[in-house]
TORMARVEX-709703 format. One line per field, with one value per residue (C-alpha): residue number from 1; residue in three letters; y, x, z. Coordinates in pm, whole numbers. Each point is the difference from the previous one (the first is absolute). Layout:
nr NUM,...
rest ALA,...
Y Y,...
X X,...
Z Z,...
! end
This chain:
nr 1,2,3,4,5,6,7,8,9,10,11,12,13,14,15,16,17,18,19,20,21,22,23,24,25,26,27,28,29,30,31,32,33,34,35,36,37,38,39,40,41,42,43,44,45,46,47,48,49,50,51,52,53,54,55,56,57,58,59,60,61,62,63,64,65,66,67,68,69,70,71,72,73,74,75,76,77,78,79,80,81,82,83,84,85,86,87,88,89,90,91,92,93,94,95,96,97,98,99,100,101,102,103,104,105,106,107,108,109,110,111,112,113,114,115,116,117,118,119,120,121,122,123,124,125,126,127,128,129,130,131,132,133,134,135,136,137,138,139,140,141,142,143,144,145,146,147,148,149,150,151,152,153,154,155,156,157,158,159,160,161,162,163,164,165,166,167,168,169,170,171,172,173,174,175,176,177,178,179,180,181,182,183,184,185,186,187,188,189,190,191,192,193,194,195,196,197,198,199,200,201,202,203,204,205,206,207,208,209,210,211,212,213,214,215,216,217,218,219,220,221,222,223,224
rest UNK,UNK,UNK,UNK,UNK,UNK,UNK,UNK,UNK,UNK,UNK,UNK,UNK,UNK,UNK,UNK,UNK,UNK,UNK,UNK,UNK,UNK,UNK,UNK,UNK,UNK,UNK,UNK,UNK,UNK,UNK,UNK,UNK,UNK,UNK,UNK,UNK,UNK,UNK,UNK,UNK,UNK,UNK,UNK,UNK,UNK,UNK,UNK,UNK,UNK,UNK,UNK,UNK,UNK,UNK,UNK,UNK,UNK,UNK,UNK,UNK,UNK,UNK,UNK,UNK,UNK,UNK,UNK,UNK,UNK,UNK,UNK,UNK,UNK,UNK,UNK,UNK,UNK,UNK,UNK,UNK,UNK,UNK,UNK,UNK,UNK,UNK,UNK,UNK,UNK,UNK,UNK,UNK,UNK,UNK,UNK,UNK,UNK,UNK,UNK,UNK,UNK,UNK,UNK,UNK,UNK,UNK,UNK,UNK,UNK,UNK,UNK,UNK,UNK,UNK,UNK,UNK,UNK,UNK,UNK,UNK,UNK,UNK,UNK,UNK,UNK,UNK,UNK,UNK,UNK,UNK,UNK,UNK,UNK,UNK,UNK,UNK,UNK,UNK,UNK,UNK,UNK,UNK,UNK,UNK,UNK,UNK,UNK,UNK,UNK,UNK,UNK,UNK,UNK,UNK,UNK,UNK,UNK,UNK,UNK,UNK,UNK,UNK,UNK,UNK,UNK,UNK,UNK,UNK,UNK,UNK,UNK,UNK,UNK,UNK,UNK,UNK,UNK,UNK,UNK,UNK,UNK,UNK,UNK,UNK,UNK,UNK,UNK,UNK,UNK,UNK,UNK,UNK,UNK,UNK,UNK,UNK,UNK,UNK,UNK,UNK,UNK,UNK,UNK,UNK,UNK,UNK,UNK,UNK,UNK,UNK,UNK,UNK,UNK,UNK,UNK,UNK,UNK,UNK,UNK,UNK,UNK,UNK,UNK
Y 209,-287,-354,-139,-306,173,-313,85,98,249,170,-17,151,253,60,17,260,213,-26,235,216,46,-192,-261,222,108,-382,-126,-274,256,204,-288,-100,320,-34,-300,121,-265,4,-45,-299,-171,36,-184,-301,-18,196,-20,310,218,-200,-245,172,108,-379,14,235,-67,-322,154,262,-307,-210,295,63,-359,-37,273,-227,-245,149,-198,2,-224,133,30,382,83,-183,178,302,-9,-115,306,207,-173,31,388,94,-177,158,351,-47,-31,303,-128,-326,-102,81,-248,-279,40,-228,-169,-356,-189,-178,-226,-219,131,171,-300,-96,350,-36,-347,88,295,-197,-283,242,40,-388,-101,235,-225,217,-222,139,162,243,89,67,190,198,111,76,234,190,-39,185,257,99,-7,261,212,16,97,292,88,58,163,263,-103,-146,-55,48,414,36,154,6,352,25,-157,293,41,320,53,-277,245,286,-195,-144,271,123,-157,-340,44,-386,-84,235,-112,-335,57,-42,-350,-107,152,-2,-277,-343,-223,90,-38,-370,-117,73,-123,-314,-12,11,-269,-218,83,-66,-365,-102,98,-145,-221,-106,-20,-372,-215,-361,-202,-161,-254,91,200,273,23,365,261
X -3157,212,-96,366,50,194,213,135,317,-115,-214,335,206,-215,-50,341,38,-275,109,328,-235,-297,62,-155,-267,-30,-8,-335,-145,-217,324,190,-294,-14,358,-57,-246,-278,-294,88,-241,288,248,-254,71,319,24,-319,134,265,202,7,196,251,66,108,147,185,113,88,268,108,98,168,225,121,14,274,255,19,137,375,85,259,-116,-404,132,74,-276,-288,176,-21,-352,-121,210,-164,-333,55,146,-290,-268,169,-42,-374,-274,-128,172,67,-342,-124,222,-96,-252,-53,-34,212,-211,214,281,233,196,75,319,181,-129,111,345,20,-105,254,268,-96,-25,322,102,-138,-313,-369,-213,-228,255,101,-362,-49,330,-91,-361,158,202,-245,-244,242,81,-407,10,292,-111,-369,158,222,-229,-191,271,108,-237,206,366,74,-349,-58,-364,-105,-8,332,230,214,31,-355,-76,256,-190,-286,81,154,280,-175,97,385,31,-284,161,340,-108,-181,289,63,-354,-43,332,244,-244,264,266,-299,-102,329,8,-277,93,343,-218,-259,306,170,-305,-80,392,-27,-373,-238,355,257,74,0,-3,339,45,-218,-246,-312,-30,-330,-147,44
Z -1897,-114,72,-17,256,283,228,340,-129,-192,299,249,-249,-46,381,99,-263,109,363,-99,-105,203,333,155,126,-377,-146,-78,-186,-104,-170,-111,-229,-116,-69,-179,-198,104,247,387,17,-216,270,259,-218,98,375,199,195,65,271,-254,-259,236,105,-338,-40,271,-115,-322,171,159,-292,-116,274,-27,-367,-15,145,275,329,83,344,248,296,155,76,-319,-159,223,-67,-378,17,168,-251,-288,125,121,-338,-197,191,-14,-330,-11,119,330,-86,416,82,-332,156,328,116,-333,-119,-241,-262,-94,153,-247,325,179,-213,109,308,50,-85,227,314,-80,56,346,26,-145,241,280,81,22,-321,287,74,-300,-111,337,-48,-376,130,210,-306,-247,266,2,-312,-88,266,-50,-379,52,262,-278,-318,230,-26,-341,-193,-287,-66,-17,111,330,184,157,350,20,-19,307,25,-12,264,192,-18,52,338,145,234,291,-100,-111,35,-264,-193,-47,-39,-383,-246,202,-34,-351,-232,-120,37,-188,322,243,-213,36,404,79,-177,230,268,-102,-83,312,206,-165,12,414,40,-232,-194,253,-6,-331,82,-78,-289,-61,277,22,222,272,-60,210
! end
């Protein structure tokens, strides 16, 4: 085995490689060592376990998203919009990469710039910081979901999971249930036109609710 000096860099690029190919299920410290070429006890250096890598992992995918380009937006629609676009796409792009981010912690404070800058959209737009955390919570909860529903189906791009087929789940149900039936190419085909109607909705239901009244200029609003 070699005895080069692995850093934490090394192991998370390595991981997030191996997850397009074996899963999160698949992804062990155990198999990234062996990828690596070194003992597993090397890796415990570094992560004491496995929730620990995917904090960084995590992190990693993060700093990614935003290192592309910073999102522009005038309005607080348009700018929680194109976050949950950005964030979709990049975990689409990853093997179980919704279910990595879910539930993880950064490990470093290098999100709070981005994330700065996205919530003073909604405060320049008269909105207390509060809301505008509560009203991305409420996309950024969504999009987690919709994407971990979706690689369920298609776990990568092109790549479709058995079990999923609809005219199988047809023949599976049965005549008895006509409704069930007819429902499967809504609940199973075109997820970018589904993403994009749920997000009218979300945006729809904050401007009518949680968002309904910015404060005048110069004045903070009282939360809902």
């Amino acid at each position: 085995m070699a005895t080069t000096r692995l850093d934490r860099a090394q192991v998370v690029d390595t991981a997030l490689r191996l997850l397009n190919e074996v899963g999160l299920d698949g992804l062990t410290l155990r198999r990234i060592a062996k990828e690596l070429n070194v003992q597993a006890p090397a890796l415990y250096w570094h992560f004491k376990n496995k929730q620990e890598l995917l904090d960084e992992m995590a992190t990693a995918i993060y700093r990614r998203m935003h290192e592309e380009r910073p999102i522009v937006a005038d309005t607080w629609q348009e700018q929680l919009a194109e976050s949950s676009r950005r964030l979709r796409q990049t975990l689409l792009g990853l093997r179980d990469g919704a279910k990595v981010f879910s539930g993880s912690r950064f490990t470093d404070a290098g999100h709070a710039q981005s994330l700065d800058a996205h919530l003073r959209v909604f405060v320049e737009a008269g909105y207390p910081v509060g809301l505008a955390a509560r009203a991305s919570f409420i996309a950024f909860t969504y999009t987690l979901g919709f994407v971990i529903e979706e690689q369920a189906v298609h776990p990568m791009p092109g790549e479709r999971a058995p079990g999923y087929d609809v005219a199988e789940r047809a023949e599976f149900i049965g005549s008895e249930f006509p409704l069930a039936v007819e429902v499967g190419p809504d609940l199973f085909h075109d997820y970018g036109d589904r993403f994009e109607e749920g997000l009218r909705v979300i945006v729809a239901g904050l401007e009518a609710t949680l968002l309904a009244s910015p404060a005048p200029s110069g004045q903070a609003s009282q939360p809902a």
